[in-house]
N, C-alpha and C positions, 0 to 999 in steps of 0.2 A: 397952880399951874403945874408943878411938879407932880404932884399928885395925881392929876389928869394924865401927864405925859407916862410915868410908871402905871398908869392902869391900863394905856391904851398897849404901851408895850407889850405885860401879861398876857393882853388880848390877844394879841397879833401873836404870842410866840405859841398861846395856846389852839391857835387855829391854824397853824402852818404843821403842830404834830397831830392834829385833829386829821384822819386822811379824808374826812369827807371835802375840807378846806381846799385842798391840793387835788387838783384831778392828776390820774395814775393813767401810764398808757401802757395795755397791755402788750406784754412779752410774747413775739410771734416763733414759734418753734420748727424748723425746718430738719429733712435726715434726706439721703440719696441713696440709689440702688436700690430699693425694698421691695423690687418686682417678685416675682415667682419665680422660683430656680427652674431650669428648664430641664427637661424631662430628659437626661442624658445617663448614658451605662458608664461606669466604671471600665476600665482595664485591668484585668484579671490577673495579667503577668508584669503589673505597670509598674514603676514606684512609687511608693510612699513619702508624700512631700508633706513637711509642718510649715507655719506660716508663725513668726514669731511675731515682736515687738516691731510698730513704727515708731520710730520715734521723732518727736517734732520739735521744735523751737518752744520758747517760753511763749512767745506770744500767742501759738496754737492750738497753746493747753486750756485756753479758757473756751465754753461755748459759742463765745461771739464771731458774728461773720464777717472777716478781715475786711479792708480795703488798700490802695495805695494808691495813693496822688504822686506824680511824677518819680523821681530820683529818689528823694528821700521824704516826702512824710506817707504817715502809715496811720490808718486809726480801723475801729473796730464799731461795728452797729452796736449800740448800747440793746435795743428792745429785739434784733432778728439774731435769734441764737439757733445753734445746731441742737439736734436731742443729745445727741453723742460728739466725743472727739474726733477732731478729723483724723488723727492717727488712726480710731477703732474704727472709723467710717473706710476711710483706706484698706484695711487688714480685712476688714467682711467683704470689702467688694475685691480682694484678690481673691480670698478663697474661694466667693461666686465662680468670680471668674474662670480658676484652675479646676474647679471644678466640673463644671459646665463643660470645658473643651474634651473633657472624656480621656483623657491620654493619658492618666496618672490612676493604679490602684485606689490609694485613696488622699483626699486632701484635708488634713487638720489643724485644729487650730493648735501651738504647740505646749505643753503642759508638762511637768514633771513625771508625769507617768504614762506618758506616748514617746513611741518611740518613731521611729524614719529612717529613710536615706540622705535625706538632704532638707535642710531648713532654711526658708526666705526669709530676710529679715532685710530693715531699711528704716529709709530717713526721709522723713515728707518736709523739705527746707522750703518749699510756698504755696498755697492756697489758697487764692486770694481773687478777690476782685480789683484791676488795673482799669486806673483811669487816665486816660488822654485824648490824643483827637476823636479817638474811640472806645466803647468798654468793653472789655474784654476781662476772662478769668484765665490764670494762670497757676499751673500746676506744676512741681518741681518734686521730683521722686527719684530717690538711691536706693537701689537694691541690691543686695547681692545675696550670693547662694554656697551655700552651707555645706559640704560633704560630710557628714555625720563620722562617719566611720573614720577619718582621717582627722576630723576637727578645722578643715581645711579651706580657706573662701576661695573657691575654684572659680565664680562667675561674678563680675559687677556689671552693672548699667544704669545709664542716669540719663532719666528722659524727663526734658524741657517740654511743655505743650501751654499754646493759649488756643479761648475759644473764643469767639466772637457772643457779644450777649444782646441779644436782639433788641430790647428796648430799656429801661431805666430803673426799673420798679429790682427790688428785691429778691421776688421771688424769679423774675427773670433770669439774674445775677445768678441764683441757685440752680436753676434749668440749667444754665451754660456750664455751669461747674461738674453737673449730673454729664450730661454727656462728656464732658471733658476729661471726667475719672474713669468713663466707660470705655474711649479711648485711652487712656493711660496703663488701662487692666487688659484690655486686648493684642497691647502691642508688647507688654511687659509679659504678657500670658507668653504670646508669638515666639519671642528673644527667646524664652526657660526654654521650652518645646525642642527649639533650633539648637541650643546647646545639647540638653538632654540625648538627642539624637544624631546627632553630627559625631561621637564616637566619645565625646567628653576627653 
């Protein structure tokens, strides 16, 4: 009998490392904003804006696509991951964005051997898809802005935004999130503009 029971065990432990034994559910991969840049001119006598580091939370450093259930619990889709960080996913769709509205020379990404007038930098503290009587995504983004020249944080803003997410599935969840950072890059675009111009 023991002998039966150690060989059935062997069995069993060799067919659960076996992967044919275990079915696997494939990893679904999701990215936002990957549209077309739109066909817009430069400003010639504009400024030179860099777009530095977002920086996130622990929890937003891995691929997976957040959730949150009420007040306090919080989990993550194991299988519906991002290509990218939602930080780098953030920082590409600002420079999209600044770039796109035409008003700035030129917009880059910021590096040791570019130089500017002023560097955006910031902190993406939520992400996420909110669950309650309704689902909704929520975005939570701190920026501020840089004078180069001085070393100097001349500008902050911290814009709170949810979207509504029309049905239940995942990639829905990512629709709403898409439009959501689209509004968050156009209003955060708006505010730079508004300072830039109002006489600083």
């Amino acid at each position: 009998m023991m002998r039966y029971l150690i060989s059935l065990l062997l069995a069993t432990a060799a067919c659960l490392a076996d992967t044919g034994c275990v079915g696997t559910r494939p990893a679904h991969y999701y990215t936002l904003g990957t549209g077309a840049p739109a066909a817009t001119q430069s400003k010639p006598d504009g400024l030179i804006l860099l777009v530095g580091n977002i920086s996130t939370s622990e929890a937003l450093q891995d691929s997976r696509i957040r959730y949150r259930t009420g007040a306090n619990e919080a989990g993550a889709y194991e299988y519906h991951r991002w290509t990218e960080r939602p930080g780098s996913m953030v920082r590409n769709a600002l420079i999209r964005g600044l770039r796109d509205s035409a008003k700035y020379r030129r917009v880059l990404e910021s590096g040791s051997s570019v130089s500017g007038d002023y560097l955006l930098r910031g902190e993406l503290e939520e992400f996420d898809e909110v669950d309650g009587a309704s689902i909704r995504t929520k975005i939570s983004l701190h920026v501020e802005l840089v004078e180069l020249k001085t070393n100097q944080i001349v500008w902050d803003h911290m814009l709170e935004r949810a979207e509504p997410v029309s049905g239940k599935t995942v990639v829905e969840v990512v629709q709403s999130l898409d439009r959501n950072l689209q509004q968050v890059v156009s209003e955060t675009a708006s505010e730079i503009d508004r300072f830039l111009t109002s006489g600083r």
